[in-house]
LUMNUKE-600517 format. One record per residue: residue in three letters; z, x, y of N, C-alpha, C, CB in turn. Coordinates in pm, whole numbers, plus 50000, padded with zeros to 5 digits. Each point is the difference from the previous one (the first is absolute). Glycine has a CB too. Example, Ala and Ser with C-alpha at 12.3 -4.5 7.8 and 13.67 -1.06 7.14 Angstrom:
<recs>
ALA507805131949431500004991150119500005009050120501254981149883/SER498035015450222500065008250119500734992350109497855011849937/
</recs>
This chain:
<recs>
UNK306210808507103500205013049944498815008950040501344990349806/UNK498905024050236498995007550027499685011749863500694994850282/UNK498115001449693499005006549927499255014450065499734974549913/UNK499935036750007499115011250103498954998249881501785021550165/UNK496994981749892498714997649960500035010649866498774992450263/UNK501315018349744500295012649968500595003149908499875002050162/UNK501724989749809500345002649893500224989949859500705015550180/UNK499984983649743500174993449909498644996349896502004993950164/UNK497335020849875498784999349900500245003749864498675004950178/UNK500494986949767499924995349831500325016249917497634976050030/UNK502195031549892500005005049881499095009549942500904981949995/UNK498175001349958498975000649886499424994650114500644998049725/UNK498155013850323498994992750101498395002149879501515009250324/UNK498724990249545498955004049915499074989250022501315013049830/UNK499294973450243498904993850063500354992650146499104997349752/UNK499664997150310500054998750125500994991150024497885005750028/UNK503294993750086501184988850040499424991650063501775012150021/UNK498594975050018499934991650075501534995950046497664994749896/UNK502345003350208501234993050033499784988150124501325023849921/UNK499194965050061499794990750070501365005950141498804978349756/UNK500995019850331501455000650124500254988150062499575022050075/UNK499214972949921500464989850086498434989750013502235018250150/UNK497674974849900499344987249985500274983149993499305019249917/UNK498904975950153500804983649975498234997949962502854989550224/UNK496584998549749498994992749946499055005850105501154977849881/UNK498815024250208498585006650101500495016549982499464977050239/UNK501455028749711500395017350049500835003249906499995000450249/UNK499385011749671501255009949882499195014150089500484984749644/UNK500935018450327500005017950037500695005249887500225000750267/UNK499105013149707500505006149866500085011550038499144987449834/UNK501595021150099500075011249913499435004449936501114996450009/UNK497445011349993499485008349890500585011749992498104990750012/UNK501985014749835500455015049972498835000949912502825003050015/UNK496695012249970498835004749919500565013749998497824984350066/UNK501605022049814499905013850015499105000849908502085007950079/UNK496914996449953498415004849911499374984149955501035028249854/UNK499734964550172498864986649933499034996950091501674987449878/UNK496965008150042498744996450083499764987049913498845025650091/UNK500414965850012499534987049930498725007049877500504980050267/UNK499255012349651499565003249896498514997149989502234997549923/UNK496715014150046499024999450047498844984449971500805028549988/UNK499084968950131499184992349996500494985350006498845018149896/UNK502804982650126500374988750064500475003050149500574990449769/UNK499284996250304500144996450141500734988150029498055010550029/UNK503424993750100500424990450022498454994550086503045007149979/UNK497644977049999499014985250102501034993950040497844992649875/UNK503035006050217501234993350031499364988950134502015024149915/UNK498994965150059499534989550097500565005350111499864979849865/UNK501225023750155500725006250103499245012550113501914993449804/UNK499065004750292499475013150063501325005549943498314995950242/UNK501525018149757501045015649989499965005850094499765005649810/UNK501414998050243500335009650079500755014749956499964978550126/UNK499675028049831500485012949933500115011750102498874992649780/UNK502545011850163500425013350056500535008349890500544990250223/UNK499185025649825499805008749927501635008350030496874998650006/UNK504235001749944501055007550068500435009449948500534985050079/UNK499185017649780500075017349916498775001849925502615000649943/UNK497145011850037499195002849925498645004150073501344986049844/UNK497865007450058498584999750018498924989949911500745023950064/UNK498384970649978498884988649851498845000950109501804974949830/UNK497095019150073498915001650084499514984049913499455033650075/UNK500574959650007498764983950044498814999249938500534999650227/UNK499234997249628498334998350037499264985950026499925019949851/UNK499004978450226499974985250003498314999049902501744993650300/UNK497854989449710498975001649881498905006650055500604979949876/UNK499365020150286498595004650088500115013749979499794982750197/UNK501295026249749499845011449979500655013350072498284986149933/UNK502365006050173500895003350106501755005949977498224980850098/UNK501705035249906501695002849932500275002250144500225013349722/UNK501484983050268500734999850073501345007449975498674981650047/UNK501515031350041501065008949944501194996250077498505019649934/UNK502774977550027501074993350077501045013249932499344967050026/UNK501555036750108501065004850013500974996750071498895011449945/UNK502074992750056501354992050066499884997250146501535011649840/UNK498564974550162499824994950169498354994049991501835022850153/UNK497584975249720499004993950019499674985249983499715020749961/UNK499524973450088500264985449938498624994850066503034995749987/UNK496624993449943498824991650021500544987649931498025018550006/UNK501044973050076500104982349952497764997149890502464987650375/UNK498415008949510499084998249913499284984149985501385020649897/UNK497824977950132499874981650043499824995149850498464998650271/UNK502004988949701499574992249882498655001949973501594984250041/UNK498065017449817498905003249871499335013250042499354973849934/UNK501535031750168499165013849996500415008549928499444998450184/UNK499975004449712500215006449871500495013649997498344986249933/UNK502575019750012500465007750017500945008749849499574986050262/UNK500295025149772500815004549854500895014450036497784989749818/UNK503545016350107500605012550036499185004449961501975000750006/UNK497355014350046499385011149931501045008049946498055000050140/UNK503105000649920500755011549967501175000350095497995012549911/UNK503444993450004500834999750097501095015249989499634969849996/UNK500925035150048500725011450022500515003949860500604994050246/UNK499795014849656499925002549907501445007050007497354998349961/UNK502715011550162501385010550003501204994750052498615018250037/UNK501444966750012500624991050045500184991450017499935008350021/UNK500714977650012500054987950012498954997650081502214997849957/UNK496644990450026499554989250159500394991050005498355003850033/UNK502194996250074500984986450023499114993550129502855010849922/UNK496814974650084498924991450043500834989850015497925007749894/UNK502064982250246500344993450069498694990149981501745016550139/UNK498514971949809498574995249997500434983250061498735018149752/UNK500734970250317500324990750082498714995849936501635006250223/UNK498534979949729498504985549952500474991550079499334999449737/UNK499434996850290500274986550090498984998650051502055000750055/UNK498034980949980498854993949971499305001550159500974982449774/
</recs>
């Protein structure tokens, strides 16, 4: 069955989505939806995984613990290596961000 990235979004985005698409024991790819949620001050993902994140609506900005923001807009993407700490600063407020994100080991 074919799925579009795009639609069949949630509702109640009053908090951040996750959606699993697909995956096996070394690889999940998800679905993030956000609109205005930021990780909460003074926590940081530490993931064993590497991330591969893409940015395909919206807008958020990256902060990492060295102090380093990272402004992502549509068509942006970076690979985040395991325990490099990392947190949302912020994400699009007047619209959906919808994030393509790939773990793996």
């Amino acid at each position: 069955m074919v799925h579009n990235f795009f639609s069949d979004l949630p509702a109640d985005l009053s908090a951040e989505v996750f959606e699993k698409l697909a995956g096996n024991h070394n690889v999940t790819i998800e679905r993030i939806i956000s609109h205005g949620q930021s990780t909460p001050a003074g926590q940081w993902y530490d993931q064993t995984q590497h991330e591969f994140v893409m940015l395909l609506k919206g807008e958020a900005t990256l902060a990492f613990e060295r102090g380093e923001l990272v402004v992502l807009t549509p068509g942006d993407y970076l690979t985040i290596l395991p325990h490099q700490k990392h947190r949302v600063a912020s994400t699009s407020t007047h619209s959906e961000t919808l994030w393509l994100a790939v773990f793996y080991d």
